[in-house]
N, C-alpha and C positions, 0 to 999 in steps of 0.2 A: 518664802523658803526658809529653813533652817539649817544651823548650820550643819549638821550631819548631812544633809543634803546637798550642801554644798563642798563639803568634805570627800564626800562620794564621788562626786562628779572631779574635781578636781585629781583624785586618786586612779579614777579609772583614766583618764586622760594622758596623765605621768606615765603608766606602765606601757600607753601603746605605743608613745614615742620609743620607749628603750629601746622596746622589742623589736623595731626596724635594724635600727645599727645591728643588734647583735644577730640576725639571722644572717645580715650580709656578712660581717665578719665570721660568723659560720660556715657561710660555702668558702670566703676565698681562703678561708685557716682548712677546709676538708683536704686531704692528699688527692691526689689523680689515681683514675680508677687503674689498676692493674690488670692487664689481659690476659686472663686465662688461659690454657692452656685450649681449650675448647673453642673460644672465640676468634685464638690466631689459626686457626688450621685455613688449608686453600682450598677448594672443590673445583673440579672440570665440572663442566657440564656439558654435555655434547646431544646436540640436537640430530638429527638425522632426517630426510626427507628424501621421497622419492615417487615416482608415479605408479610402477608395481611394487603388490606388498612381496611379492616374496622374494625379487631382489633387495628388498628393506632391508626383513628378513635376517635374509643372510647374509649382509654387512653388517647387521648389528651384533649376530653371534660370531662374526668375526671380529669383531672391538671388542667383545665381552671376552672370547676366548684371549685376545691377546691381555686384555686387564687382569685378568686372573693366572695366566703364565708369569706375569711380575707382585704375583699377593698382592694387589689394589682392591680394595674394598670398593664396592660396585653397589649403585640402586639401578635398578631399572630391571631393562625394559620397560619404559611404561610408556605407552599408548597413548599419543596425546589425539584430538581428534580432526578426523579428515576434513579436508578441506574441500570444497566442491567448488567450481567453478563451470556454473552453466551460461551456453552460449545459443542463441536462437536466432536463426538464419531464413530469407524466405527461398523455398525450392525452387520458384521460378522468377526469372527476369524479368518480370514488367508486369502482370494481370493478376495474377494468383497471389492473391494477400493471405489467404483462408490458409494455400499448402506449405506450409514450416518444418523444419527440421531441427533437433534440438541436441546439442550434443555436450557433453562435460568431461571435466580433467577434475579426477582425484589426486589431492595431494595427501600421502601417507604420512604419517609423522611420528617420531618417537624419540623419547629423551631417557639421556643415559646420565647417571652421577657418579665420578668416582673422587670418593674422599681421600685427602691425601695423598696428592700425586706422588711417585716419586720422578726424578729424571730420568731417569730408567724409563718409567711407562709412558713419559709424555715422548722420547725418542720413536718408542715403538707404533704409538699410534701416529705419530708421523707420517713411519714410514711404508705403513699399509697401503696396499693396494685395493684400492674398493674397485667396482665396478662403475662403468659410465651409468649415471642417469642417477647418480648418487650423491646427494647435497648433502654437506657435512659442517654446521657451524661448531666452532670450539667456545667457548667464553671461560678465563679465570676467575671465582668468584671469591 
């Protein structure tokens, strides 16, 4: 070997150690990131469910209506998809394997977003009265 070769190698060796220290002293000297204004906002999300759609329906434009009487910025309605649950029964007690009956429960479903609650809107949807047979989850997100 010669020495430029040996020069090289020794040089390229030197710069990688530096370069460790200083990336680390790079993140812990970086500031902490700032939140946005965009990033801190809150979102309901409100799930809805129910067995007929047109009781859904109209508990949903009854949320929609009450979100929009407090200027709540609102996504939805959106449709998320039905649920099915089929169930198969034999017709007769003891012989008849062959005669079956088959029956299912739709479960409706639809999601709502509103950005930006105020307390104002989150009082009102409290205090609705939906109809029976109407599942309503909330989540802060």
């Amino acid at each position: 070997m010669t020495t430029k070769e040996t020069a090289k190698k020794a040089a390229a060796k030197k710069p990688a150690a530096k370069k460790a220290p200083k990336k680390a002293a790079a993140r812990a000297a970086s500031p902490k990131k700032k939140a946005t204004p965009e990033e801190d906002f809150q979102k309901l999300r409100i799930r809805v469910r129910a067995y007929e759609h047109k009781v859904l329906d109209t508990s949903v434009k009854q949320i929609m209506d009450t979100a929009l009487r407090y200027d709540a910025k609102t996504v939805g309605p959106i449709p998320l998809p039905t649920e099915i649950k089929k169930y198969t029964v034999n017709r007769g007690a003891f012989v008849h394997k062959d005669a079956r009956e088959q029956f299912e429960m739709r479960v409706h479903k639809r999601l709502i977003d509103i950005t930006s609650p105020t307390p104002k809107v989150v009082e009102a949807l409290t205090n609705l009265n939906l109809p029976s047979g109407v599942n309503i989850d909330v989540k802060m997100l």
